[in-house]
C-alpha positions as CSV (number, residue, x, y, z in Angstrom):
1,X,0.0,0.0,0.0
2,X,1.2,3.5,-0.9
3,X,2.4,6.1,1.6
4,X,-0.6,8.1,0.8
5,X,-3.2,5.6,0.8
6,X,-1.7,5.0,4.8
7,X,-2.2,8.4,5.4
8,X,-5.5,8.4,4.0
9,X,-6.6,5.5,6.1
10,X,-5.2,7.0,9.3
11,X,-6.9,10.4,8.7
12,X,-10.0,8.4,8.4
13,X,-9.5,7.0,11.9
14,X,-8.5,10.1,13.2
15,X,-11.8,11.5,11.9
16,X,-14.1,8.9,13.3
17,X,-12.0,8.8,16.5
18,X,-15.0,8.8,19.5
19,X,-13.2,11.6,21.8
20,X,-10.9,13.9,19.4
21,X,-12.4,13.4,16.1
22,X,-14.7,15.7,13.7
23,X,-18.3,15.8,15.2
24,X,-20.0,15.3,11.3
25,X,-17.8,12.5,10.6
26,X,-18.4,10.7,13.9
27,X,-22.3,11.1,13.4
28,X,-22.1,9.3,10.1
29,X,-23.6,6.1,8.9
30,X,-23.4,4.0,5.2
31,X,-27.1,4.8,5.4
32,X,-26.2,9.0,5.8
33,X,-23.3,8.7,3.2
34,X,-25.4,7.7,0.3
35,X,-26.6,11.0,-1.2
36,X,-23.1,12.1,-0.8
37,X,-21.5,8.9,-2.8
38,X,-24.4,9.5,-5.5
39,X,-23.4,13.0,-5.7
40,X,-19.6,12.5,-5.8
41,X,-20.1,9.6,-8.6
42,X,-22.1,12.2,-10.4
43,X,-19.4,15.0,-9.8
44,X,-16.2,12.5,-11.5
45,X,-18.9,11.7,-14.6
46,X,-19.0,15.7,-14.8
47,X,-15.7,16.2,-14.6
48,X,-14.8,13.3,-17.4
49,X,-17.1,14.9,-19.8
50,X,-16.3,18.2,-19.4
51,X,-12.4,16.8,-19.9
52,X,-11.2,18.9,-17.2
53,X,-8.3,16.4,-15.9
54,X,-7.5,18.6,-12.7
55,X,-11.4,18.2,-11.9
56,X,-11.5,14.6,-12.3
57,X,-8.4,13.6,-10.3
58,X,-10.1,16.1,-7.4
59,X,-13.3,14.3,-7.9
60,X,-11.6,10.9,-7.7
61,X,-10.0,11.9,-4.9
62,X,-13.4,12.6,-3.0
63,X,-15.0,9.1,-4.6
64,X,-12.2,7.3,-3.3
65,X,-12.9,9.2,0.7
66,X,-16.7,7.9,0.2
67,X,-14.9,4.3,-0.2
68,X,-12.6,4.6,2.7
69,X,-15.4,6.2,5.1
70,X,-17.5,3.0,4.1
71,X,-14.7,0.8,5.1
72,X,-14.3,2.0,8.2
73,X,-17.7,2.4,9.2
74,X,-18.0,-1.1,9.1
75,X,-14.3,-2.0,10.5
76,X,-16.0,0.0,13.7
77,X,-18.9,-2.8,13.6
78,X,-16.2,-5.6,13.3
79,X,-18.1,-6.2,9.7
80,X,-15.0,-5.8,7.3
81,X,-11.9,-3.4,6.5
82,X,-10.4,-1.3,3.5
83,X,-8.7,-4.4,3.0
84,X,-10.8,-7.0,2.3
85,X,-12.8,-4.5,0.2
86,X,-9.3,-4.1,-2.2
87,X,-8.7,-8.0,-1.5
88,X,-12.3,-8.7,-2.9
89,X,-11.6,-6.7,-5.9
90,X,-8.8,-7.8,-6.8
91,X,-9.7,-11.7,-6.5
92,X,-12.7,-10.9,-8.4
93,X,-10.8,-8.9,-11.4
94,X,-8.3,-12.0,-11.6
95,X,-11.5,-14.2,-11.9
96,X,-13.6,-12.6,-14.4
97,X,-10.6,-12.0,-16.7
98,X,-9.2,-15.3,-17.5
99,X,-7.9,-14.6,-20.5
100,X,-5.2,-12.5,-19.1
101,X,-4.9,-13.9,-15.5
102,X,-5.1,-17.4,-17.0
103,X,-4.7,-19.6,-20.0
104,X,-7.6,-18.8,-22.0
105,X,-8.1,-17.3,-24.9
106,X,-8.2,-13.7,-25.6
107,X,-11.0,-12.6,-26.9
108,X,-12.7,-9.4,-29.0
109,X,-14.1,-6.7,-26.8
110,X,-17.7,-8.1,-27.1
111,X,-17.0,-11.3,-26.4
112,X,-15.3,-10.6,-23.1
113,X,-18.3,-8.5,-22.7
114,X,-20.6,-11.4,-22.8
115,X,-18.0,-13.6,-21.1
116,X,-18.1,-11.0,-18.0
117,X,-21.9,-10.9,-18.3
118,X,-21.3,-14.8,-17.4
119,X,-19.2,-14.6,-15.1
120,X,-21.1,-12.4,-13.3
121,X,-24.5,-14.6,-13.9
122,X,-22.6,-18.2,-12.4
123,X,-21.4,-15.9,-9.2
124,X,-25.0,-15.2,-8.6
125,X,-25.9,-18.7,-8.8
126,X,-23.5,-19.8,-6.4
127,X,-24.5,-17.4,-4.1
128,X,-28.0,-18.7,-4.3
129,X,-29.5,-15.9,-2.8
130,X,-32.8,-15.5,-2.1
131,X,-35.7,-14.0,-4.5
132,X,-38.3,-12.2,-2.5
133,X,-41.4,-13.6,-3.6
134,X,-42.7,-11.7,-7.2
135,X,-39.7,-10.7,-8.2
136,X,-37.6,-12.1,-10.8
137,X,-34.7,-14.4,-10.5
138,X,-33.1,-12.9,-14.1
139,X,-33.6,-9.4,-13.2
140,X,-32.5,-10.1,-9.3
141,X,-29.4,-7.9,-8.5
142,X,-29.9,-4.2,-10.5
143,X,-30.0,-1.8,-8.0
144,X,-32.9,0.3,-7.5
145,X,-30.8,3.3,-6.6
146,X,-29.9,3.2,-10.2
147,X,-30.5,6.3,-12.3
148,X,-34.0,5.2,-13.9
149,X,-32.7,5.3,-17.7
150,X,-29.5,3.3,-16.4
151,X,-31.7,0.4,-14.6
152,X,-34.1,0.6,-17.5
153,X,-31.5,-0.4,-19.7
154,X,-29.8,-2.7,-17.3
155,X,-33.2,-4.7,-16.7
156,X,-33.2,-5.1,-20.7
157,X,-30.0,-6.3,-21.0
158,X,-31.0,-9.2,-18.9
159,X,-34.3,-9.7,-19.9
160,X,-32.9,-10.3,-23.6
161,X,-30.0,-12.6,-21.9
162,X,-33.1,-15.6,-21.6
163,X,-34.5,-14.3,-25.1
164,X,-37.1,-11.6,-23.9
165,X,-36.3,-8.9,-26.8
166,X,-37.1,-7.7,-30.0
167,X,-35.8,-8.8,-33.2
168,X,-35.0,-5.8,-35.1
169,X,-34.9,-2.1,-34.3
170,X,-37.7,-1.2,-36.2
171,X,-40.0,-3.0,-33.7
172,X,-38.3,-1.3,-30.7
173,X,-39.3,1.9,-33.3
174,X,-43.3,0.7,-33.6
175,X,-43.4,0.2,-29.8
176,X,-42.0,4.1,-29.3
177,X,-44.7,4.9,-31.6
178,X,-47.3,2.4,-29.7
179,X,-46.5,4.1,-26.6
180,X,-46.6,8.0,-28.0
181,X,-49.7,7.1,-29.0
182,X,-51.5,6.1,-25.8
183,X,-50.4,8.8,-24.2
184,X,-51.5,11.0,-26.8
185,X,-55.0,9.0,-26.3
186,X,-54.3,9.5,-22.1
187,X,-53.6,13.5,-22.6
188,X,-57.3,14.7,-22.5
189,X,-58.0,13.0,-19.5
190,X,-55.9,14.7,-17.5
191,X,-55.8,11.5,-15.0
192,X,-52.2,12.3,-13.8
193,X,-51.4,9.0,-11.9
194,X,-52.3,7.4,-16.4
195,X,-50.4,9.6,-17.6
196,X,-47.4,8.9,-15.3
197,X,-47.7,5.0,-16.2
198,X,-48.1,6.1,-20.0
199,X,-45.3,8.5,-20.2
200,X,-43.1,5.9,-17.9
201,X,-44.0,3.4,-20.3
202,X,-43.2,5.8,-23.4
203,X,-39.6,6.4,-21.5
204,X,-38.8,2.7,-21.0
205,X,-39.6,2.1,-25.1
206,X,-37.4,5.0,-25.4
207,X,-34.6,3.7,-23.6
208,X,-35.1,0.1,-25.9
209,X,-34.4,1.8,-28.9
210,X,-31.3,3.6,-27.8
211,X,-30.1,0.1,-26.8
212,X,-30.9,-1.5,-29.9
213,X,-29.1,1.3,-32.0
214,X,-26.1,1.3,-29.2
215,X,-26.4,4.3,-27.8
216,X,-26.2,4.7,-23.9
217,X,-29.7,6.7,-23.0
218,X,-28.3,8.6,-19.9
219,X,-25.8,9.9,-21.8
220,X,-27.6,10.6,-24.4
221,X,-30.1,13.0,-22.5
222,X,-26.9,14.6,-20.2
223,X,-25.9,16.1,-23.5
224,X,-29.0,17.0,-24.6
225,X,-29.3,18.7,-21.4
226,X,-26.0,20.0,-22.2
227,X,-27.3,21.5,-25.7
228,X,-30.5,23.1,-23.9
229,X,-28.8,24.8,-21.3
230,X,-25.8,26.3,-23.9
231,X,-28.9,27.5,-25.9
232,X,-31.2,28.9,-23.7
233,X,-28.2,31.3,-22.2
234,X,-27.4,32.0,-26.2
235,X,-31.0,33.3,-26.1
236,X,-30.6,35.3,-23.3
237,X,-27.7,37.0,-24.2
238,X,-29.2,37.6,-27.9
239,X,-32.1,39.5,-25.7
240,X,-29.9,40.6,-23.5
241,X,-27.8,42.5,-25.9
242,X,-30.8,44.5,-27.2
243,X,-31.6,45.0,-23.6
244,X,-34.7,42.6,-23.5
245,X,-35.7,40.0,-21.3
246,X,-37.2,36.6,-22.1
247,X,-39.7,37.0,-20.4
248,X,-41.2,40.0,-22.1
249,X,-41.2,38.2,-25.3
250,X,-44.3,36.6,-27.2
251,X,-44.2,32.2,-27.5
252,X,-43.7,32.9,-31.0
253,X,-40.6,35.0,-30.6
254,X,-39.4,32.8,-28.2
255,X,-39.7,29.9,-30.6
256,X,-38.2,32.0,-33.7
257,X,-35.0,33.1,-30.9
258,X,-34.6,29.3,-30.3
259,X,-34.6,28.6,-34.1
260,X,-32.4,31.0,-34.7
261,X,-29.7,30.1,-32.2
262,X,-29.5,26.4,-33.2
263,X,-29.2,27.7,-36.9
264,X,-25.9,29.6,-35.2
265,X,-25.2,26.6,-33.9
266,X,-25.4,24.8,-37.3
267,X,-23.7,27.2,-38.9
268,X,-20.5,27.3,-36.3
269,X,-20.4,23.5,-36.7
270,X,-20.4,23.7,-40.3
271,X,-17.3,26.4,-40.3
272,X,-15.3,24.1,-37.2
């Protein structure tokens, strides 16, 4: 172990130390830490995509403090230690890779996909762990704290491992359209809890497709979140410069301001 992971380890203790630590830290539990390791996890992805390498060795950094405060949460309650988590790691990367730690072959990149998809299915089989009753045995182990779109596609992916999935992407395409439909039929209702089950459902077609054309769908809509927020601040600086606000203006000029900065947009692509 590195000097500095030591150090990190012993500042850890030090923290959670019962008569001379930090207050905050002492109070902690794994239960208390998990909107913070969401929002850390969330903070490195930022960081990656914005290709800010400073930023995502900072954000590392405090991913890798969630993992330690973890460990010794439950080294405190005699459960297990920073080492066993890096031990368990590591004996399960030397498992799942064979073809490097052992003498099979090497395969393409998708195969050792699928071959890690297997590994990964037998390990869950050996553990025989319990299904609670009315849920499914294939779909047992995706986490529900998940980001929707990332256990929507997760849940496919092992639905289609036992044959549950469609053929072609123009049938994922026909159920998008199936779903828009019903909640086209839903909208004058008004019934909110139908039209959260039809729009969930319209989503979760959504997310299909994106599958079955290789795209990852929470990626997808991060940059398309991305695009609207680089767009709508183009807009209010276009207003801003002729010292307008946006909200003065008319649905219709708002629309024609919106065209007209993603025709800006096309245009600046074009040129680049």
């Amino acid at each position: 172990m590195t000097n500095q992971m030591t150090t990190l380890l012993e500042i850890m203790v030090r923290l959670r130390d019962p008569q001379h630590g930090c207050p905050w830290d002492r109070e902690q539990t794994m239960l208390s830490l998990l909107s913070y390791t969401l929002e850390e996890c969330y903070e490195v992805v930022d960081a990656v995509e914005r290709q800010a390498m400073t930023d995502v060795c900072d954000e590392l950094g405090d991913l890798l403090f969630q993992v330690v405060f973890y460990s010794r949460i439950a080294e405190e309650a005699g459960l297990f230690d920073f080492e066993a988590v890096a031990a368990g790691i590591v004996a399960k990367l030397q498992r799942r890779h064979p073809h490097v730690f052992g003498d099979a072959p090497i395969p393409s990149a998708a195969e050792q996909h699928r071959a890690w998809e297997q590994h990964k299915e037998r390990e869950r089989e050996r553990r025989s762990d319990p299904v609670p009753q009315g849920q499914s045995r294939a779909l047992a182990g995706v986490a529900q704290a998940l980001p929707a779109l990332v256990r929507a596609v997760k849940l496919q992916q092992r639905a289609a491992r036992v044959g549950f999935d469609w053929r072609a992407v123009r049938e994922v395409l026909a159920k998008v359209e199936e779903e828009l439909e019903e909640v086209r039929e839903e909208l004058p209702t008004g019934n909110p809890g139908r039209l959260t089950h039809e729009i969930g459902d319209l989503l979760l077609a959504t997310s299909n497709l994106a599958r079955h054309v290789g795209v990852d769908p929470e990626t997808a809509l991060r940059r398309a979140n991305c695009r609207f927020e680089q767009r709508f601040a183009a807009m209010e600086r276009m207003v801003g410069e002729g010292g307008q606000r946006l909200a003065a203006l008319t649905p219709a000029e708002l629309e024609s301001l919106w065209v007209c900065v993603k025709e800006e947009e096309k245009a600046a692509q074009s040129k680049g």
